[in-house]
Backbone as numpy.savetxt, mean C-alpha at the origin, in Angstrom:
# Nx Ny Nz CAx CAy CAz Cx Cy Cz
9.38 23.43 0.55 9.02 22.30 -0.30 8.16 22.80 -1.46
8.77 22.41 -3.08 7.70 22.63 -3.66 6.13 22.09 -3.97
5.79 22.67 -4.55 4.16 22.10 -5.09 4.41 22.01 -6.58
3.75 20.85 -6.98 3.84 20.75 -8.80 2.23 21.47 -8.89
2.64 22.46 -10.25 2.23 23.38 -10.65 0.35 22.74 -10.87
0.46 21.85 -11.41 -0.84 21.17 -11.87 -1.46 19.81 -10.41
-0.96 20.20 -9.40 -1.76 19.74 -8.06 -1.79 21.04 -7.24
-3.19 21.48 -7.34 -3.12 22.74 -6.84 -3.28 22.46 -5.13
-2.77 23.23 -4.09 -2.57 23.18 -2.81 -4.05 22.63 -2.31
-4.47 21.90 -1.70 -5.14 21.68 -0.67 -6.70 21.08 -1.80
-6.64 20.88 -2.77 -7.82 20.88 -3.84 -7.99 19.50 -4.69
-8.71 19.06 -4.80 -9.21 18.04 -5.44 -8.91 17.82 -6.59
-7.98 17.01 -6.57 -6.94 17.00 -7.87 -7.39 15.87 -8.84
-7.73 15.83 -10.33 -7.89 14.33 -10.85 -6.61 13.68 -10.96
-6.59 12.78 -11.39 -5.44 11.36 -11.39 -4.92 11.79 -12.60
-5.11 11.94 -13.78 -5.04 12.40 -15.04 -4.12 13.47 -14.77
-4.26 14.11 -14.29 -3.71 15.71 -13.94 -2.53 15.37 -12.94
-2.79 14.71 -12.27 -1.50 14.15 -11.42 -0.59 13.55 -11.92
-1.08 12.58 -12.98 0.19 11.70 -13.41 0.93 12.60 -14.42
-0.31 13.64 -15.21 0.69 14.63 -15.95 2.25 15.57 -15.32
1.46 15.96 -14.09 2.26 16.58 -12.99 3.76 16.20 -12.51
3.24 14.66 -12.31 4.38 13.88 -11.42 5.55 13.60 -12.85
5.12 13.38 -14.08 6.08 13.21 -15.29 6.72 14.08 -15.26
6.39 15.60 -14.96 7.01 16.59 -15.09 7.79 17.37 -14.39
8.04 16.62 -13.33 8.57 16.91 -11.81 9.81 16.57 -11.94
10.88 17.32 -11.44 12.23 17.16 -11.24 12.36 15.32 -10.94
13.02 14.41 -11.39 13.23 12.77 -11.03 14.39 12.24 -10.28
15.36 13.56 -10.40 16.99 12.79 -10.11 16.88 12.78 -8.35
17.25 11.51 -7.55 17.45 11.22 -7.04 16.22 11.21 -6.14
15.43 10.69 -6.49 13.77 10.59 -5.86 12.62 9.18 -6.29
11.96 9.07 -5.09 11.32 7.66 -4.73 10.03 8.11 -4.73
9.22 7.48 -5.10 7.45 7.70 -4.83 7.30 6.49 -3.95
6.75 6.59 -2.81 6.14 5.85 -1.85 4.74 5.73 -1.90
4.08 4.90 -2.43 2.81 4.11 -2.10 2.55 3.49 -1.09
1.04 3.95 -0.14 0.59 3.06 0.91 -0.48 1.92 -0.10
-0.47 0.52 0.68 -1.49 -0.19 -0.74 -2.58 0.15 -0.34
-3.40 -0.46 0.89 -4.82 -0.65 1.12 -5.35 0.61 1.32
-6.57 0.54 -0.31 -7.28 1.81 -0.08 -6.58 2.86 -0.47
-5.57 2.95 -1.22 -4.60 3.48 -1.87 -3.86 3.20 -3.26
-3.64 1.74 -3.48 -3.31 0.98 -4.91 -4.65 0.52 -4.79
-4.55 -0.36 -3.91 -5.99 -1.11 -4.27 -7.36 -0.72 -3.60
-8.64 -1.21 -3.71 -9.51 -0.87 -3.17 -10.09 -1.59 -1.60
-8.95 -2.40 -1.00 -9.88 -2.89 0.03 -8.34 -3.55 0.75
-8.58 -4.25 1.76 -7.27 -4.98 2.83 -6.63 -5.98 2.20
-5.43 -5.90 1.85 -4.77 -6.94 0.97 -4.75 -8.10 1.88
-4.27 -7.94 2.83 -4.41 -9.54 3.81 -6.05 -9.98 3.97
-6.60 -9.23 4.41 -8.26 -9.61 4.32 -8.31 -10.17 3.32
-7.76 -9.37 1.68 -8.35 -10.53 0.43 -8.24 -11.30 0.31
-7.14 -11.89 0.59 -6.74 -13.22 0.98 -7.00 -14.61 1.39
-8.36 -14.12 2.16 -8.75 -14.94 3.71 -9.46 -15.99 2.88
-10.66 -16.02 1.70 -10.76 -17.14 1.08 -10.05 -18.37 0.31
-8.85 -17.67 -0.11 -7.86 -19.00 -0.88 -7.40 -19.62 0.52
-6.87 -18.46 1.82 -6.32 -19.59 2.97 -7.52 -20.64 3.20
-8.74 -20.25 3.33 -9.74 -21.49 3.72 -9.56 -22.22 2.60
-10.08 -22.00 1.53 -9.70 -23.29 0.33 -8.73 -24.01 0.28
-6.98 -23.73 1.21 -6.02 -24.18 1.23 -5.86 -24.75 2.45
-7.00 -24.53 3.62 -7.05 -24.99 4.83 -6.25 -24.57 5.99
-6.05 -23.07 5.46 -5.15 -22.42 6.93 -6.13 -21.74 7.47
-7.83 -21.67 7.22 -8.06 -20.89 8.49 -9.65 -21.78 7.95
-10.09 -21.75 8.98 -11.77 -21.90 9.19 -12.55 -21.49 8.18
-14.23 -22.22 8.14 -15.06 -21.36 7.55 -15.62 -20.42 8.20
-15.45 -20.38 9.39 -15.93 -19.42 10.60 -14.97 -18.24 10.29
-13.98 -18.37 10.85 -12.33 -17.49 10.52 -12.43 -16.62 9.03
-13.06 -17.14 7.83 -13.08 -16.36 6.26 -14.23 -16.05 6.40
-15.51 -16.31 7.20 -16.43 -15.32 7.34 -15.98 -14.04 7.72
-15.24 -14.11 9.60 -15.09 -13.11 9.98 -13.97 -12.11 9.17
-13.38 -12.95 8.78 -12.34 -11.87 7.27 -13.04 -11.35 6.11
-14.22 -11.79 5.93 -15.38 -11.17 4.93 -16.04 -9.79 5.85
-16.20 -10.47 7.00 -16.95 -9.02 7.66 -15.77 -8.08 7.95
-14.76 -8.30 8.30 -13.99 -7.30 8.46 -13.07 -6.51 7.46
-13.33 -7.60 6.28 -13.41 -6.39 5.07 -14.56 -5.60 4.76
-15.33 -6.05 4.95 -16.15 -4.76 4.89 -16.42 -3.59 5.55
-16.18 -4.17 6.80 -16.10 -2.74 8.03 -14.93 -1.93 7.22
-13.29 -2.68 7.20 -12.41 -1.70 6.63 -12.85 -1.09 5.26
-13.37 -1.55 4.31 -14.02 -0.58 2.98 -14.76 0.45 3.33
-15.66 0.19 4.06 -16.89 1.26 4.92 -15.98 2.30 5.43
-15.16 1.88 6.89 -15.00 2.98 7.49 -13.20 2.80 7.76
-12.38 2.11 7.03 -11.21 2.23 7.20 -10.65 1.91 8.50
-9.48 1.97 8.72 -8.96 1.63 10.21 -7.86 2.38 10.81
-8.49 2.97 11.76 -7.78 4.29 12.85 -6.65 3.32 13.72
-5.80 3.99 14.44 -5.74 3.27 15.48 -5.61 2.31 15.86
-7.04 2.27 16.87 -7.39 1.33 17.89 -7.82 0.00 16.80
-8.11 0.00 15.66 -8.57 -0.83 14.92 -7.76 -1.53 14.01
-6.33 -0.44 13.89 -4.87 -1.22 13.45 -4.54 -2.41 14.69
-4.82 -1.88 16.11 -4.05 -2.35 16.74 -5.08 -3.88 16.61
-6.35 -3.67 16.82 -7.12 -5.11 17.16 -6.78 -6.22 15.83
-6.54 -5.36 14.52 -6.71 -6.59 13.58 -4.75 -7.27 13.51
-4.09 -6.04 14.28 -2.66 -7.12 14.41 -2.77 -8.40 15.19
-3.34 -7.86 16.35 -3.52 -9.24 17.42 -4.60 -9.92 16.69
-4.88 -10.09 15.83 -6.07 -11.08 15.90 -5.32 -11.57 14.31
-4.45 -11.12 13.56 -3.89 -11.91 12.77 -2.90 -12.19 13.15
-1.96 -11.92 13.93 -0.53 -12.63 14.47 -1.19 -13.67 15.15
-2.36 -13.81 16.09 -2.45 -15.06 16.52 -2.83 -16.22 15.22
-4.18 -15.81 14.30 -4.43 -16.46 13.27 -3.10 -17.18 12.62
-2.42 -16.67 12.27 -1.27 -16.96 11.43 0.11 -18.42 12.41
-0.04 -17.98 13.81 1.02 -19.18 14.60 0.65 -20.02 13.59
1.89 -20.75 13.68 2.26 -22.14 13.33 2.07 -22.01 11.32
1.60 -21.62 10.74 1.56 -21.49 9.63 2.71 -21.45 8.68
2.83 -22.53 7.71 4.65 -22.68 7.21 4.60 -21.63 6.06
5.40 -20.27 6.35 5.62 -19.32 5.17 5.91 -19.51 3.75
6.65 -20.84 3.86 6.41 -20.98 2.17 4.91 -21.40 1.52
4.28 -22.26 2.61 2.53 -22.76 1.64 2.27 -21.29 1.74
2.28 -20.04 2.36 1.44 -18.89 2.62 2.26 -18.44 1.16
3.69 -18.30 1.00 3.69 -17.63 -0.33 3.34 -18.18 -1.67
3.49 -19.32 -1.53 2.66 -20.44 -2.58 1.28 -19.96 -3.01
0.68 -20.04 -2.00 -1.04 -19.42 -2.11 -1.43 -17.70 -2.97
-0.18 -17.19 -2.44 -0.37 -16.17 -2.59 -0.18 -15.48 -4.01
1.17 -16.51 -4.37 1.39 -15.96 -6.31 0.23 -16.66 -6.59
-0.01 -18.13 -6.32 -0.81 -19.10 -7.00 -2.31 -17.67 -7.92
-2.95 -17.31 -6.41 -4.04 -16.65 -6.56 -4.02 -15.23 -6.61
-2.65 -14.69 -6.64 -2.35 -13.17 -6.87 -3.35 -12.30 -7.90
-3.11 -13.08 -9.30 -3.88 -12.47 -10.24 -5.50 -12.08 -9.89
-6.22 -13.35 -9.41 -7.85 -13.43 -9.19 -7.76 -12.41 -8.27
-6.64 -12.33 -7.09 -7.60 -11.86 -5.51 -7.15 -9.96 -5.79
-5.86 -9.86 -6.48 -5.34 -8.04 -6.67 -5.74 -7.64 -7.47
-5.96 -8.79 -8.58 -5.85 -7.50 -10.23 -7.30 -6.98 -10.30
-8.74 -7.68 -10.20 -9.73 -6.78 -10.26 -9.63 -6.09 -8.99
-8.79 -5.25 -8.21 -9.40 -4.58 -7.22 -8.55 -3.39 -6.97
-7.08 -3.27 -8.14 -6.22 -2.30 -8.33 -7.17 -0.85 -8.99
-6.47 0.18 -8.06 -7.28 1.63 -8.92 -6.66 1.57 -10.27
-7.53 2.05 -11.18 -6.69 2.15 -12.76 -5.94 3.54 -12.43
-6.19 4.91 -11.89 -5.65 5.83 -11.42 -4.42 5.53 -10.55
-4.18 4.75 -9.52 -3.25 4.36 -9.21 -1.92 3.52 -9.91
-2.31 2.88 -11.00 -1.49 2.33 -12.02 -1.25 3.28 -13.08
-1.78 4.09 -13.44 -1.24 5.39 -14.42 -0.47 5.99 -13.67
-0.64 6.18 -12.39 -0.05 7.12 -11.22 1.80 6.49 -11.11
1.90 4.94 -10.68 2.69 4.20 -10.51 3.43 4.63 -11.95
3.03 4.25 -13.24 4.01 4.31 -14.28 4.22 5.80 -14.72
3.81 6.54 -14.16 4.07 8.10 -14.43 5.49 8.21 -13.88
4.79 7.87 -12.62 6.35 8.07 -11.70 7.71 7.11 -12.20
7.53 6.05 -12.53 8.79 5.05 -13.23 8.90 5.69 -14.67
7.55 6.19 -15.86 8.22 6.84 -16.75 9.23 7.96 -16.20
8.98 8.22 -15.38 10.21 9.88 -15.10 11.50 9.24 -14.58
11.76 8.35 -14.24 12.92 7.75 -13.80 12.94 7.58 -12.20
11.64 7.92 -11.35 11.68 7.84 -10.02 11.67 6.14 -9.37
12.25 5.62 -8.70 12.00 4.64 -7.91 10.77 4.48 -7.34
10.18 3.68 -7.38 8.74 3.28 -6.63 8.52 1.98 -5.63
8.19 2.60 -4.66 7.84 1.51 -3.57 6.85 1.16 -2.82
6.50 0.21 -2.67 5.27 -0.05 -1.75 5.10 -0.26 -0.32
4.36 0.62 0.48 4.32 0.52 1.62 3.37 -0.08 2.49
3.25 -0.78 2.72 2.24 -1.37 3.45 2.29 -2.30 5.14
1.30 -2.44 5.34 1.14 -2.88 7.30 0.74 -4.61 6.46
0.35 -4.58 5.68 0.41 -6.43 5.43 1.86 -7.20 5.20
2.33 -8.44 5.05 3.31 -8.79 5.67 4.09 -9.05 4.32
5.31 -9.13 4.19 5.96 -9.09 2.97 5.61 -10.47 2.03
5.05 -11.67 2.52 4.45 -12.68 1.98 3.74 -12.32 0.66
2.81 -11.06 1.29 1.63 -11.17 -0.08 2.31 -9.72 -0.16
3.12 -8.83 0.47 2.75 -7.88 -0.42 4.25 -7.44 -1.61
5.50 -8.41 -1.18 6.20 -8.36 -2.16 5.61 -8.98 -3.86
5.01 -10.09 -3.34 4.29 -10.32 -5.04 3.60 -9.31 -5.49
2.52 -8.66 -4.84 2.07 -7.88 -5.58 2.90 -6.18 -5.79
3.61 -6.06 -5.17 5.03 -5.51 -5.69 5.67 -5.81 -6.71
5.74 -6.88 -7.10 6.07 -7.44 -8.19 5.53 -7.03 -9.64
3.97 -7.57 -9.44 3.12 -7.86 -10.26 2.43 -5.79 -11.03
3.44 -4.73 -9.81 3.13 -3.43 -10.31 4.50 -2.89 -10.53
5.24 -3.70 -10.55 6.38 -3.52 -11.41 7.34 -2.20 -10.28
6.89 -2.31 -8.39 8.04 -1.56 -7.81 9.33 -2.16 -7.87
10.27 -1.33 -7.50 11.62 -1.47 -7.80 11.90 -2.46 -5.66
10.86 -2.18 -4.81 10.88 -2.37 -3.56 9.99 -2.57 -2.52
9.75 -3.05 -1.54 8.30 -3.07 -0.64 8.97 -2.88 0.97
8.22 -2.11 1.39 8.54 -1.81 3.05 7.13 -2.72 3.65
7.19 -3.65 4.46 6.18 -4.32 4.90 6.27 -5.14 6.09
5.15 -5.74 6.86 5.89 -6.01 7.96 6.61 -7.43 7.89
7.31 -8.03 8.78 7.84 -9.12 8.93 7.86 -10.14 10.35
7.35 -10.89 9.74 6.78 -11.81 10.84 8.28 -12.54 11.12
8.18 -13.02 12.98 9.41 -13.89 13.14 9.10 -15.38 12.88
9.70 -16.26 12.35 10.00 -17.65 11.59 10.96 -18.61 12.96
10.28 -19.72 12.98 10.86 -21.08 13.61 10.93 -22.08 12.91
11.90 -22.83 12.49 11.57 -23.70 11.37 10.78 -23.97 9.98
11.07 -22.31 10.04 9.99 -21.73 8.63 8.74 -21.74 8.80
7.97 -21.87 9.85 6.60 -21.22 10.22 6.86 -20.03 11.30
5.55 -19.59 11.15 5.12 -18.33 11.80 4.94 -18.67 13.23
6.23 -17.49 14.16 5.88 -17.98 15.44 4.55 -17.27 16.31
4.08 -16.28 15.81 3.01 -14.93 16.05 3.50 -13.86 16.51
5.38 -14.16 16.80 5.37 -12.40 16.95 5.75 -11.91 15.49
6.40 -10.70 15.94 6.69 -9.78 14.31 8.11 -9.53 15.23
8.68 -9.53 13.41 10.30 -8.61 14.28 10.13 -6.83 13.34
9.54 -6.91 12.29 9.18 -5.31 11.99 7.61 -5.23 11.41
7.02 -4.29 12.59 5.33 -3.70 11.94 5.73 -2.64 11.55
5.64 -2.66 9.82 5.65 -1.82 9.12 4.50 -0.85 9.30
4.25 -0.67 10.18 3.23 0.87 11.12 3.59 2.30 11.46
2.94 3.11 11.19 2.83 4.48 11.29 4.65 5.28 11.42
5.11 5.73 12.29 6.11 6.01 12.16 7.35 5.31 12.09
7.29 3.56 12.37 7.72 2.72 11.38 8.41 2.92 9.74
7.06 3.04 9.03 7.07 3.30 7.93 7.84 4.47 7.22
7.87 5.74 8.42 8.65 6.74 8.02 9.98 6.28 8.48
10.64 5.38 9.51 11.86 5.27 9.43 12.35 4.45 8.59
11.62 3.52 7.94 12.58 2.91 6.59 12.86 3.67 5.69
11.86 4.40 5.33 11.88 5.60 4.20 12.96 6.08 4.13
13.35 6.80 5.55 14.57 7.54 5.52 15.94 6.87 5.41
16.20 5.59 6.17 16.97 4.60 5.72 17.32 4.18 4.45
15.66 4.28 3.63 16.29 4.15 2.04 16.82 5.03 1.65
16.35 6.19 1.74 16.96 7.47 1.55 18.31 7.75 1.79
18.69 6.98 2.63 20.16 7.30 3.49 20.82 6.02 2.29
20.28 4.95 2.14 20.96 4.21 1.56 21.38 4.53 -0.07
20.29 4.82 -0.80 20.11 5.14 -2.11 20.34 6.73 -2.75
20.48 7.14 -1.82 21.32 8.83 -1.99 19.61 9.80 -2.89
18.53 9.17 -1.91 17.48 9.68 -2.45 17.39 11.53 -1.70
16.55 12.47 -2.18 16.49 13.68 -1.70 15.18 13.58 -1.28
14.63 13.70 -0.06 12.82 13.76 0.50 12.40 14.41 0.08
13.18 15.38 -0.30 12.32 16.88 -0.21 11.63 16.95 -1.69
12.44 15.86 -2.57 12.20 15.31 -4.16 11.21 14.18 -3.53
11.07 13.69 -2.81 10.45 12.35 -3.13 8.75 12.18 -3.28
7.93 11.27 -3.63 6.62 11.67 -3.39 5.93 10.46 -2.46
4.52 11.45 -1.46 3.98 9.52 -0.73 2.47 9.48 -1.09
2.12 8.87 -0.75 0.49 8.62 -1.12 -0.45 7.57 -0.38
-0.99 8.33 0.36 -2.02 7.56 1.46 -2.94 7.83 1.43
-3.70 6.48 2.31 -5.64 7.02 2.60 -5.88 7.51 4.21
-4.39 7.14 4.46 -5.18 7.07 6.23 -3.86 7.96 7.33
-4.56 8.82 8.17 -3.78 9.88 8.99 -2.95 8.71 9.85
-3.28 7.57 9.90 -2.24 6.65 10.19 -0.77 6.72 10.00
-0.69 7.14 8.26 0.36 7.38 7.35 0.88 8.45 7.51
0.21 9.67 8.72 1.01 10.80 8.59 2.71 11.40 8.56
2.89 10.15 9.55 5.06 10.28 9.44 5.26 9.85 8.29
4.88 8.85 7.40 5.43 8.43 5.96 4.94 9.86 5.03
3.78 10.50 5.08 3.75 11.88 4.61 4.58 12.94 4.57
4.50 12.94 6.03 5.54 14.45 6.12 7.19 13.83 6.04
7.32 13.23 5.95 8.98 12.60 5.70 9.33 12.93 4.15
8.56 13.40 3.02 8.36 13.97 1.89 8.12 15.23 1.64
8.74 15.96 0.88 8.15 17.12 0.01 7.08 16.87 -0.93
6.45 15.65 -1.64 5.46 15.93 -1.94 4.77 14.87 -0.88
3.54 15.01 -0.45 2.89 14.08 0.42 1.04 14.32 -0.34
0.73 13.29 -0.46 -0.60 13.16 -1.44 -1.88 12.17 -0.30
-2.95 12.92 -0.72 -3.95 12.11 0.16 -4.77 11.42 -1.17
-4.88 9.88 -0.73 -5.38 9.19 -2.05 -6.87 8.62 -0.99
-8.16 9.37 -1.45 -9.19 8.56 -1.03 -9.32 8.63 0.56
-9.10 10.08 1.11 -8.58 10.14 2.85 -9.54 9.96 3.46
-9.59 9.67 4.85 -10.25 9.18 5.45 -10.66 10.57 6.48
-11.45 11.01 7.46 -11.72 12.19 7.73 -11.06 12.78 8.19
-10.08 12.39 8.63 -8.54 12.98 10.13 -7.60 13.40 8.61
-7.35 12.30 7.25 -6.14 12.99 6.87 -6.86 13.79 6.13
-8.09 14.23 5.59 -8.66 14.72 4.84 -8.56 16.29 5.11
-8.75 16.30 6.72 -8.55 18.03 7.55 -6.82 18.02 7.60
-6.63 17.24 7.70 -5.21 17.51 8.00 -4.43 18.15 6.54
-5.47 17.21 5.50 -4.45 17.71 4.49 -4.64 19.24 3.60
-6.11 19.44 3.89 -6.90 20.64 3.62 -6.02 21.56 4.37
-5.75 21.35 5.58 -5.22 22.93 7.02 -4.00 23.27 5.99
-2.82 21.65 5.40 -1.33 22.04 4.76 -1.48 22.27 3.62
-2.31 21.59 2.79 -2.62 21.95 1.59 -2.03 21.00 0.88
-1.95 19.96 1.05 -1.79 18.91 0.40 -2.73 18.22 -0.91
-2.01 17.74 -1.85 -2.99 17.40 -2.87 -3.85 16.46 -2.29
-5.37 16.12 -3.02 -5.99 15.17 -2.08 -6.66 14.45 -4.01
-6.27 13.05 -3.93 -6.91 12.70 -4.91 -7.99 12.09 -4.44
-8.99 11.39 -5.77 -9.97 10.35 -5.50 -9.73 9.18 -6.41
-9.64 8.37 -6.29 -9.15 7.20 -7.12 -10.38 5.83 -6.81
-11.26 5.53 -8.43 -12.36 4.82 -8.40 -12.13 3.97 -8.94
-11.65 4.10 -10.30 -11.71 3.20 -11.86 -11.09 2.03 -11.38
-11.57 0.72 -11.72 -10.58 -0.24 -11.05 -10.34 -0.46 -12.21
-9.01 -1.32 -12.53 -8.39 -1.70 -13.74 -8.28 -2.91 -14.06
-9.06 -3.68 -13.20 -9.38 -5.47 -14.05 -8.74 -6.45 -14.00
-9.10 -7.58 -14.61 -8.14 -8.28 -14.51 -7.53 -8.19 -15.96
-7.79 -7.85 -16.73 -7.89 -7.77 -18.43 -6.60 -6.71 -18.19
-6.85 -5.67 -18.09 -5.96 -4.26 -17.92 -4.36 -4.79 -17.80
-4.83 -5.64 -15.76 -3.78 -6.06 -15.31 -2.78 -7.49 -16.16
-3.33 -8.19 -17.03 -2.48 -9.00 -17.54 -1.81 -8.60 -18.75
-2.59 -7.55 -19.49 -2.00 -6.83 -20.51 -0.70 -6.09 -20.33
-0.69 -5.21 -19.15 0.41 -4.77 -18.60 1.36 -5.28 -18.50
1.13 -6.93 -17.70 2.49 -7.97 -17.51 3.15 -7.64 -18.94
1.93 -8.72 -19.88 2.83 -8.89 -21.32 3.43 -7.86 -21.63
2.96 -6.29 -21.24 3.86 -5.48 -22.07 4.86 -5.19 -21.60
């Protein structure tokens, strides 16, 4: 697998230097895979959420507290594991009975306020680097295709891998029929791949969390955005690029972009 010349192996790469990199990278028949949380954006896209559902009356004021504290634990210290697994069960139950169209309603309604100040500006230079070169771009994420195809939208991917909740009369029954989770995530990849006549070994991914390691190595380029301490050694031992991504890009940034 190659390395682009200007992400040097295993080293602290700027964003600037990356997006130069990735323009310059072979494009034909290749996908850049984005993980969102803590990766596009700075914090849990479903967590951000949790105040418009109370203003809209799908969850408690008790319930958007505890989605305030548990965004913050995930900003602080991210989520391994055992801590993917607790916040599935505790939002598949939250969510029963909930009719998927008011949830996507809510979600364009307040898209702009709750994503656009909290997108990396490095991650959006990053995103149109890769679409200036002609690569496909997609978003990967463990939040549910409700909120995270809009904001798929709203960054202009061509696609979103995310999970999918099962539907009874158009509400949420609390199971899932796909958690877009850990090696999950690497088997759609390859599926697209299989579908779209993409090459891996061309393609690029970009994560914060050793969670993401099968969506990594399912790529020739695999990028650590903002890692957490497991992918951070992991990516140091292979030598993987490791960015840091701070600048957020606003809400100003983000509507300018639409218009253009």
């Amino acid at each position: 697998m190659d390395t682009l010349a200007d992400a040097a192996p295993g080293s602290l790469t700027t964003a600037k230097a990356q997006a130069s990199a990735v323009a310059n990278a072979p494009s034909s028949a290749a996908a850049a895979f984005f993980d969102l949380d803590k990766t596009i954006i700075s914090r849990s896209s479903a967590l951000a959420f949790a105040p418009s559902f109370y203003r809209h009356g799908l969850i408690s004021r008790i319930q958007a507290a505890r989605g305030a504290y548990a965004q913050l634990v995930f900003r602080i210290g991210g989520a391994d594991h055992r801590r993917m697994e607790r916040i599935k069960e505790q939002l598949t139950k939250l969510c029963r009975g909930w009719p998927a169209d008011r949830v996507r309603e809510i979600v364009t309604t307040h898209l702009a306020e709750t994503i656009g100040p909290i997108i990396y500006a490095e991650a959006r230079r990053l995103l149109d680097s890769h679409r200036s070169a002609g690569r496909d771009v997609f978003i990967v994420s463990t939040s549910g295709e409700e909120m995270v195809n809009p904001i798929g939208l709203m960054l202009g991917a061509c696609g979103v891998i995310a999970t999918r909740m099962r539907l009874a009369d158009g509400h949420y029954t609390g199971e899932m029929e796909f958690y877009a989770y850990g090696e999950a995530k690497a088997v759609r990849m390859r599926q697209l791949a299989a579908e779209r006549g993409y090459d891996l070994n061309s393609c690029f991914a970009y994560s914060d969390s050793a969670t993401d390691l099968p969506m990594l190595e399912a790529v020739g380029h695999p990028h650590a955005v903002n890692p957490d301490r497991a992918l951070r050694r992991v990516a140091t031992e292979r030598g993987w690029p490791v960015l840091t991504f701070a600048e957020r890009a606003g809400l100003q940034a983000n509507a300018a972009h639409r218009a253009g």
